[in-house]
C-alpha positions in Angstrom: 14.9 7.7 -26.4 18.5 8.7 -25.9 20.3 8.6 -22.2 22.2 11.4 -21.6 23.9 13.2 -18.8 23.4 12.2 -15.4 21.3 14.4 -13.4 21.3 12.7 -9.1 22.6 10.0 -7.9 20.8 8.7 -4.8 21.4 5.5 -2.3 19.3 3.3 -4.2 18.7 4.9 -8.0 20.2 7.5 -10.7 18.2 10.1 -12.3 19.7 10.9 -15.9 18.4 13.6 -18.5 17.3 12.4 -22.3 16.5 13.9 -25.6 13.0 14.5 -25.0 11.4 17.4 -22.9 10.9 17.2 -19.3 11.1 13.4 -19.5 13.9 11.6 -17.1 14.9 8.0 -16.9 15.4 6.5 -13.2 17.9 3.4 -13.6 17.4 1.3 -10.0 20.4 -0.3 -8.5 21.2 -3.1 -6.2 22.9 -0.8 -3.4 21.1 -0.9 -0.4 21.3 1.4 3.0 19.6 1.5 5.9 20.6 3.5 9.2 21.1 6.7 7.6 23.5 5.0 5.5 25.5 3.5 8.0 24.6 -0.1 7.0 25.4 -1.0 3.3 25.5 -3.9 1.1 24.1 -5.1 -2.0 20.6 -7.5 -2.8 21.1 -8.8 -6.6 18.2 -8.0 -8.5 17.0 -5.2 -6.3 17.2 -3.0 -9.0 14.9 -5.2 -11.1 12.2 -5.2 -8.4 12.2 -2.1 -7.6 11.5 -0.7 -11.0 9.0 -3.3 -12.5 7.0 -2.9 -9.4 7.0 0.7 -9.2 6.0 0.7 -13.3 3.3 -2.2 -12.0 1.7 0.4 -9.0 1.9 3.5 -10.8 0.0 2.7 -13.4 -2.5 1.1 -11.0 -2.8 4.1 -9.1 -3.0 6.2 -12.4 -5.7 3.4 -13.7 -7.6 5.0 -10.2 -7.2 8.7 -10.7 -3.8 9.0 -8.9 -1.8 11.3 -10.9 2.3 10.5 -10.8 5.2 10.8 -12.7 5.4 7.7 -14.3 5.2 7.5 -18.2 7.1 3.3 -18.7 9.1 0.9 -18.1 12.1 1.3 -20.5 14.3 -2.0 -19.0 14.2 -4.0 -16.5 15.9 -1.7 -14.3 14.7 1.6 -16.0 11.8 3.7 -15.5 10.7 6.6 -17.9 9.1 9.9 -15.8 8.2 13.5 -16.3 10.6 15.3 -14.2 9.3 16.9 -10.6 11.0 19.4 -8.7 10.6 17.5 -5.9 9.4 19.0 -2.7 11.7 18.3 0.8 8.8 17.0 2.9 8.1 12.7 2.9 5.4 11.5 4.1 4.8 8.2 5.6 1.1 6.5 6.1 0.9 3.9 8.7 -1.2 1.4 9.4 0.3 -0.6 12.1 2.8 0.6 14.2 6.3 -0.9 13.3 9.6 0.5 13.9 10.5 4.0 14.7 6.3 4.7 15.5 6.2 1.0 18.3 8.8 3.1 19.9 7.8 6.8 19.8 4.6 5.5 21.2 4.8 2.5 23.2 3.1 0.2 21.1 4.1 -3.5 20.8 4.9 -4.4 17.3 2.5 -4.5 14.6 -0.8 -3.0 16.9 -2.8 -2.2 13.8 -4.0 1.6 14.6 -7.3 3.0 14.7 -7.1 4.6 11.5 -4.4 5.3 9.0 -1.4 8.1 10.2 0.1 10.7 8.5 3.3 11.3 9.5 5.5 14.5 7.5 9.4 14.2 7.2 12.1 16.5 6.2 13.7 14.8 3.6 18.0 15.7 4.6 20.5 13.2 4.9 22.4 14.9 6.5 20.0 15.9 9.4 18.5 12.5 8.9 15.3 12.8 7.8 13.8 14.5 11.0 9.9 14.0 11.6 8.3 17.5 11.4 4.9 19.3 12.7 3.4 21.7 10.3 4.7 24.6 12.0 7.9 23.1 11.0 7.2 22.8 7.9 6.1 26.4 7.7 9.2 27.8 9.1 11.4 25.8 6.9 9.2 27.3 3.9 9.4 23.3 2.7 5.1 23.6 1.3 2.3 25.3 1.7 -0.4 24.5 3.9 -2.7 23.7 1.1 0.4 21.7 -0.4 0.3 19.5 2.7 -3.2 19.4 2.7 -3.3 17.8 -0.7 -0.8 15.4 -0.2 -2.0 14.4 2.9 -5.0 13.7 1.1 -3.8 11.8 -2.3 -1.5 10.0 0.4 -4.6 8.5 2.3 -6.2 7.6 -1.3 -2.9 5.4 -2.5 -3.7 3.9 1.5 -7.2 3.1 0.6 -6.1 2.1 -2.8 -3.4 0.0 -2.5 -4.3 -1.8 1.0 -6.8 -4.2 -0.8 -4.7 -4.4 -3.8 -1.6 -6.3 -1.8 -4.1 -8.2 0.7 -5.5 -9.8 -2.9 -2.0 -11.0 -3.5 -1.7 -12.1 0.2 0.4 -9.3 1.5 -0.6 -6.5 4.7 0.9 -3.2 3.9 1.7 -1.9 6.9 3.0 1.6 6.0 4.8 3.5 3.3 7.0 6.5 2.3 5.7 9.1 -0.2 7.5 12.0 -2.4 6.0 14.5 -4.0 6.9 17.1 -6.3 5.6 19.9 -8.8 4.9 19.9 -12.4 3.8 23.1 -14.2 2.9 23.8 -10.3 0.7 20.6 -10.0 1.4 17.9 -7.5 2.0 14.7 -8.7 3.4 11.4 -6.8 6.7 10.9 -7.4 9.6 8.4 -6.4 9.3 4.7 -6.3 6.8 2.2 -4.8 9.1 -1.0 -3.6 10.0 -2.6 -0.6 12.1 -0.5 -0.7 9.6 2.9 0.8 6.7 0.5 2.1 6.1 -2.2 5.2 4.7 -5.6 3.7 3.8 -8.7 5.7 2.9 -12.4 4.2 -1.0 -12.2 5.2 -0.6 -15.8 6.1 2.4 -16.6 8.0 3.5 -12.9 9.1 6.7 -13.4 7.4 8.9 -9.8 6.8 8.7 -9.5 3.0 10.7 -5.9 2.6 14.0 -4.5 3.4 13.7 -4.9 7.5 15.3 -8.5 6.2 18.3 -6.2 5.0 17.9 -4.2 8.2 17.6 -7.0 10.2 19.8 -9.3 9.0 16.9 -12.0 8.7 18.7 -13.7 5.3 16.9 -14.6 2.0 16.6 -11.4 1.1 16.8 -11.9 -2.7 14.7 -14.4 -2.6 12.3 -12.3 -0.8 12.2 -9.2 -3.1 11.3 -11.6 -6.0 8.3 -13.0 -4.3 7.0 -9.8 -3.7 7.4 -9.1 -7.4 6.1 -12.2 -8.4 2.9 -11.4 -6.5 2.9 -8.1 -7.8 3.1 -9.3 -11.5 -0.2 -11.6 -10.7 -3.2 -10.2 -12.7 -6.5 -10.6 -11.2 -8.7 -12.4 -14.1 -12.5 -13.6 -13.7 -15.1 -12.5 -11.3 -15.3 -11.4 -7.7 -18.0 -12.4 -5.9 -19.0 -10.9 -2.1 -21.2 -12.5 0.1 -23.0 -11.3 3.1 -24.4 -14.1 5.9 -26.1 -13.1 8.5 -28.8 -13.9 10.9 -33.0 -14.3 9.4 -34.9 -11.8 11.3 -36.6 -13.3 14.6 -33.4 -15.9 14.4 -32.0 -16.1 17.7 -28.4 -14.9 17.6 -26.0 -15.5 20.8 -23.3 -13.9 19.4 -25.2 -11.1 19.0 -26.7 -10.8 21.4 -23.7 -11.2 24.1 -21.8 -8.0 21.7 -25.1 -6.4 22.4 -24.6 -6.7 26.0 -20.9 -6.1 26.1 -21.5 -2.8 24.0 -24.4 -1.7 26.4 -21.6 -2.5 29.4 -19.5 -0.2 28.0 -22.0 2.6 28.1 -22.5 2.3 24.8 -26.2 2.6 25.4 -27.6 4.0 21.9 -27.1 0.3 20.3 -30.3 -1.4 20.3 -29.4 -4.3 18.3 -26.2 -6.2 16.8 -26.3 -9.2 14.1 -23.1 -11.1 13.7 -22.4 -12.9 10.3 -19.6 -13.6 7.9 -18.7 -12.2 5.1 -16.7 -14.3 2.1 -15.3 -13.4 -1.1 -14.8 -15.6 -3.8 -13.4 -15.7 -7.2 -14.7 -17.6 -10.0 -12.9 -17.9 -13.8 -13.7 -20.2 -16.8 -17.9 -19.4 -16.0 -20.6 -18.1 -18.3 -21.3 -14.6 -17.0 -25.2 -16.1 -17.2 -24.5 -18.8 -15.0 -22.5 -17.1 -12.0 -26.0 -15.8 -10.1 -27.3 -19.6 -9.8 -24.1 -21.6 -9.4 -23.4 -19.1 -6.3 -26.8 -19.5 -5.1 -25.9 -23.0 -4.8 -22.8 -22.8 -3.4 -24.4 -20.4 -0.8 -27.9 -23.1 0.1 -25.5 -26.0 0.2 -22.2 -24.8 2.2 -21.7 -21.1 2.7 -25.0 -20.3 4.3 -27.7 -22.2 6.3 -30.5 -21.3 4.2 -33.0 -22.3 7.3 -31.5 -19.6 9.4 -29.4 -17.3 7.6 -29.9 -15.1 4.9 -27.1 -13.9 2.3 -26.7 -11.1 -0.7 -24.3 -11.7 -3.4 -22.0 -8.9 -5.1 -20.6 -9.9 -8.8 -17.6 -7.4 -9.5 -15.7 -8.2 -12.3 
């Protein structure tokens, strides 16, 4: 594939045409921005990051049904795509409220919210990327209502996605940014995924592992975008096992029993019964697939369950 001219230069990436039809190459810098562009500097291997771990999610999310641009990774800084004709509207999932949303709404940083929020942006530097109603968006003529309506939707689905694919590698993803664009007038997902567009927190210790180190001047950012990768570039391997503890029938169960009563306080009067138990996952490599069910029977009658009082199921995903 040959490089040729350069098509868009953007704050963090160049889009340049090649020989073959309708296929782009993105090349990812260092440059970084935040503020509208009224903080800038440079974290070395950015560009690296950024384009491995897009390459790495979009072809999870194709793996799942998600259709995007991506076709490969061409270097370690370069990304091969169909080109979009990208559409002016972001939009941004959250599942905590962090930033901009703790503020809009008076919300203490990182409440986790009820369920996931859709949030629509006119993508304009120069207006700086205003947040928009769909009324908005209609006036503007930026998509259609069913446009919005299937982004909305694919958006939710990388959420429900992607959510259990960082906390596996010890990460919360706490919201993210979306493009979009139109190929032979289908939607696909375009852009980048990096934490660049997206909100991720170590699991463990809460640490900031995106760019609100850049925008916050919390140091070790470097360091911290190649973590993220690292984790990224971790492939799953053996079996996952889910177990489900929870109370024998006719086993007396306090905890229960006081949720029972604190539900029924609430006026939540249609609950007639609550169990409490535990649920654990485990994963288990280096095993004879005809040996998992009875060494995690064991496991579960000598530690993770009391066999006398609780019952359990065990899942085997591979």
């Amino acid at each position: 594939m040959e490089k040729k001219e350069l098509i868009y230069e953007g704050k963090a990436k160049m889009v340049f045409a090649t020989d073959e039809p309708g296929q782009v190459i993105h090349e990812f810098k260092d440059d970084a921005t935040a503020f509208d562009g009224k903080k800038r500097g440079t974290i070395a291997g950015k560009g690296r990051t950024n384009a491995q771990m897009s390459d790495i999610i979009f072809r999870y999310l194709e793996k799942k049904g998600v259709h995007t641009h991506h076709i490969r990774l061409l270097s370690d800084t370069e990304i091969v795509t169909w080109w979009l004709e990208m559409l002016k509207v972001e939009l941004i999932v959250r599942n905590y409220a962090a930033g901009s949303l703790a503020k809009r709404l008076g919300y203490a940083e990182r409440t986790q919210m009820k369920s996931p929020v859709v949030e629509f942006y006119y993508k304009s530097d120069e207006l700086g990327d205003p947040m928009l109603s769909r009324q908005h968006i209609r006036e503007l003529g930026l998509a259609s209502d069913e446009q919005l309506d299937e982004m909305a939707a694919i958006a939710l689905r990388v959420n429900d996605i992607l959510t259990p694919y960082f906390e596996a590698r010890g990460l919360v993803l706490a919201d993210f940014k979306l493009e979009f664009g139109l190929r032979e007038g289908r939607i696909y997902l375009g852009d980048e995924f990096s934490p660049d567009i997206c909100r991720l927190w170590d699991a463990g210790t809460g640490e900031i592992m995106d760019k609100d180190r850049f925008r916050q001047d919390l140091g070790r950012v470097e360091e911290t975008y190649a973590e993220v990768l690292r984790r990224v570039k971790e492939e799953e391997t053996g079996l996952r096992i889910s177990i489900y503890v929870s109370p024998k029938k006719g086993v007396l169960d306090p905890a229960g029993q006081a949720a029972l009563g604190a539900l029924k306080s609430l006026g939540f009067g249609e609950v007639s019964d609550v169990q409490i138990g535990k649920y654990i996952i485990l994963r288990l490599e280096g095993i004879e697939s005809e040996k998992v069910g009875e060494r995690v029977e064991e496991m579960c009658e000598r530690l993770l369950a009391n066999p006398i009082i609780e019952d359990y199921r065990i899942d085997v995903e591979e």
